[in-house]
Structure formats: C-alpha cells, structure tokens
C-alpha positions in Angstrom: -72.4 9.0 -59.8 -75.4 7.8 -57.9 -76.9 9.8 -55.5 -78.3 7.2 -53.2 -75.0 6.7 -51.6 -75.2 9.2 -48.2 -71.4 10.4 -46.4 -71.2 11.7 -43.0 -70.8 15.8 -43.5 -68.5 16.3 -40.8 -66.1 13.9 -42.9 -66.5 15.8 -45.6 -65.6 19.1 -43.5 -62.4 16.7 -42.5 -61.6 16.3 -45.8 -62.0 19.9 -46.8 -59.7 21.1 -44.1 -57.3 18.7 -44.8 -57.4 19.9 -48.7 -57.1 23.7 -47.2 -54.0 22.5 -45.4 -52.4 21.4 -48.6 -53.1 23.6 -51.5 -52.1 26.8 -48.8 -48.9 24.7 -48.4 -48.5 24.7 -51.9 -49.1 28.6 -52.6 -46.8 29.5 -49.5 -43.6 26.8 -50.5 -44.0 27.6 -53.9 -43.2 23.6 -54.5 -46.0 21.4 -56.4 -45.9 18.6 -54.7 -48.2 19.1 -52.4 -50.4 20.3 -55.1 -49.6 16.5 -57.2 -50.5 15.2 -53.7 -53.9 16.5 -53.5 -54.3 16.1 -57.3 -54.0 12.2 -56.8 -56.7 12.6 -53.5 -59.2 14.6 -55.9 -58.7 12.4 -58.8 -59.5 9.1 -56.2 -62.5 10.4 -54.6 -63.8 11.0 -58.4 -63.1 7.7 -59.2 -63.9 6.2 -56.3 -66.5 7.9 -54.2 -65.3 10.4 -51.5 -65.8 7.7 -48.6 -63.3 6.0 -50.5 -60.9 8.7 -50.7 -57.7 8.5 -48.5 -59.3 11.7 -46.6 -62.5 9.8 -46.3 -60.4 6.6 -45.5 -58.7 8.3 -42.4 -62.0 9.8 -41.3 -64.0 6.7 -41.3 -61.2 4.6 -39.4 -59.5 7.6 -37.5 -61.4 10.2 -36.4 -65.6 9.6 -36.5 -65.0 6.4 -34.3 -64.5 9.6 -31.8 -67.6 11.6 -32.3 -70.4 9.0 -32.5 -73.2 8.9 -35.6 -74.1 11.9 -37.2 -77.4 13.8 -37.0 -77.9 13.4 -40.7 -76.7 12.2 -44.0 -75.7 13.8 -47.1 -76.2 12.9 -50.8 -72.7 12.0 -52.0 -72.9 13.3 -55.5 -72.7 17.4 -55.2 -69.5 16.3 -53.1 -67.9 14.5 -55.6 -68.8 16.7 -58.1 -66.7 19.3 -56.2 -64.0 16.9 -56.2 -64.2 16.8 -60.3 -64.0 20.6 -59.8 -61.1 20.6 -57.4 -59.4 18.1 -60.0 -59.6 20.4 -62.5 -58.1 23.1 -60.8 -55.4 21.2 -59.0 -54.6 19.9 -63.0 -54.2 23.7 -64.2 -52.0 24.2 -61.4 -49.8 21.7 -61.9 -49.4 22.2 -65.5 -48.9 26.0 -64.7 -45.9 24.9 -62.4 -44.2 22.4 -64.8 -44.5 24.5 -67.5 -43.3 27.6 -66.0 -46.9 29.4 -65.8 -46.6 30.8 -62.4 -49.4 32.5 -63.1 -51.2 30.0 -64.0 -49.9 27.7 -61.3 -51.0 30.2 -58.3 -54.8 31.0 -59.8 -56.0 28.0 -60.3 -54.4 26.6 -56.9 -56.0 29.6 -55.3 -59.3 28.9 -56.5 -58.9 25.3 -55.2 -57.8 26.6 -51.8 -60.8 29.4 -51.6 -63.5 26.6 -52.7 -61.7 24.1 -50.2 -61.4 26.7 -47.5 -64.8 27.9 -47.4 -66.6 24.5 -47.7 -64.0 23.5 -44.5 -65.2 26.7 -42.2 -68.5 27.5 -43.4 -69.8 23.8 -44.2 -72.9 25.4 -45.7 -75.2 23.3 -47.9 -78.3 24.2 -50.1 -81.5 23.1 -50.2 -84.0 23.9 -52.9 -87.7 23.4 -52.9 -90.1 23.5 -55.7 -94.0 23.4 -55.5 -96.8 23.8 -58.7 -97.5 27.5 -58.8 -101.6 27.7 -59.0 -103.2 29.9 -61.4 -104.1 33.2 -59.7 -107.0 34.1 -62.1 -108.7 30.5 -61.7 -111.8 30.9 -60.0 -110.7 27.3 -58.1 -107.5 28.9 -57.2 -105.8 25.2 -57.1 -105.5 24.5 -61.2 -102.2 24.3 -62.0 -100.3 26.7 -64.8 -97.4 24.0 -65.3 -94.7 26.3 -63.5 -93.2 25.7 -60.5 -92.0 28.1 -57.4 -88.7 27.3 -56.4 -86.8 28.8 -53.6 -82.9 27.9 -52.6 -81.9 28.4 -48.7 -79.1 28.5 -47.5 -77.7 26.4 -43.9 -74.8 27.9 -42.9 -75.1 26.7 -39.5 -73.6 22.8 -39.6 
C-alpha cells in the first residue's frame, strides 16, 4: 500500500454512504447477501486500491464528472486500510450468518455499519503534527532533548 497515490475525499464519502446503505440493509432484512455484496466491494478496494473499487468505479465515471475537481487530495492508504477493517468485519458477519451465529452476524455487521456511517456523515480526517521539543533548562533554549511534541486535530468540517 503506497501512500503516494491521492483519491478525491468526496468519493470516498460516496463510497461510505453507499457501504451505509448496504450493511443497514443487511441488519434490517436479516438476509446476508447484501452483507457477501459488500464483502466482495471491501475485499476489491483492498486488493485493488479504493479508486479501483466498484464504489470508486461509479464515482469516478458517474458522479464527480458533476461536481468539478476537488479542493484537495487525500493519501489513499488510511482509506484502504479501513477497507481491510471493513473486510474483516463484513467476514465475521457472514460466517456468523452461515453458521447460525446471529449474534455474531449482527455485531460485527453493526460495527461495519457504525464505522461506515460515521466516516459517510461526518467525513472527518486527522492530522498530526510533530516538532523537536527544546530543552527548557538549556541556557540556548533551542538544543534538542530527542523528543518530539505531537498534537492530533481533528477536521470535522469536509
């Protein structure tokens, strides 16, 4: 997974609306298809990169000719990590249905939906900066003490 490749975010937001739509139709119907359905989509856009997934497909030939460039980019990588964490879930599920785990079957495909769900209407991202921490008892003030300050924000807002 390289992270040099960069996806549109509002395609991703596509995507994660689309996966809301069908893991809630799985946990409402009760019926795992759906569920084997978005199994196959996670396990593509792990394989394949989520621009090649067939959610990024239809967003890339279907809906962003619509709304113009994006502002930015994103790093593909934490995306399709989330797809590998997605697959993982959707997997439990679907061995909890065709084994007769209900319980199983409706966790894990809840998690999925509650991951999907809030990545599709919150859309937030995280950054995290990191600068050398000086020494506060040097008399230059600016020699380094080999930590680092990091701080993670939050943008909530695309």
């Amino acid at each position: 997974m390289s992270s040099t490749h960069q996806v549109d975010p509002r395609g991703l937001r596509f995507a994660a609306a689309l996966t809301t739509v069908m893991l809630a139709a799985t946990l409402v119907t009760g019926n795992a298809w759906p569920l084997a359905v978005q199994a196959v989509v996670f396990a593509t856009s792990v394989a394949l990169g989520v621009r090649s997934s067939p959610y990024g497909l239809v967003f890339k030939k279907l809906v962003r000719p619509r709304l113009g460039p994006p502002r930015e980019l994103e790093d593909a990588a934490p995306p399709r990590f989330a797809q590998l964490v997605g697959l993982v879930f959707a997997v439990a599920g679907l061995a909890g249905y065709l084994g007769g785990a209900t319980l199983l079957a409706v966790v894990a495909t809840a998690f999925a939906l509650v991951a999907a769900f809030v990545n599709a209407a919150v859309g937030s991202r995280s950054t995290r900066t990191c600068r050398p921490t000086t020494a506060a008892t040097s008399p230059a003030r600016s020699s380094w003490t080999g930590r680092k300050t990091c701080r993670t924000t939050y943008d909530v807002t695309s």
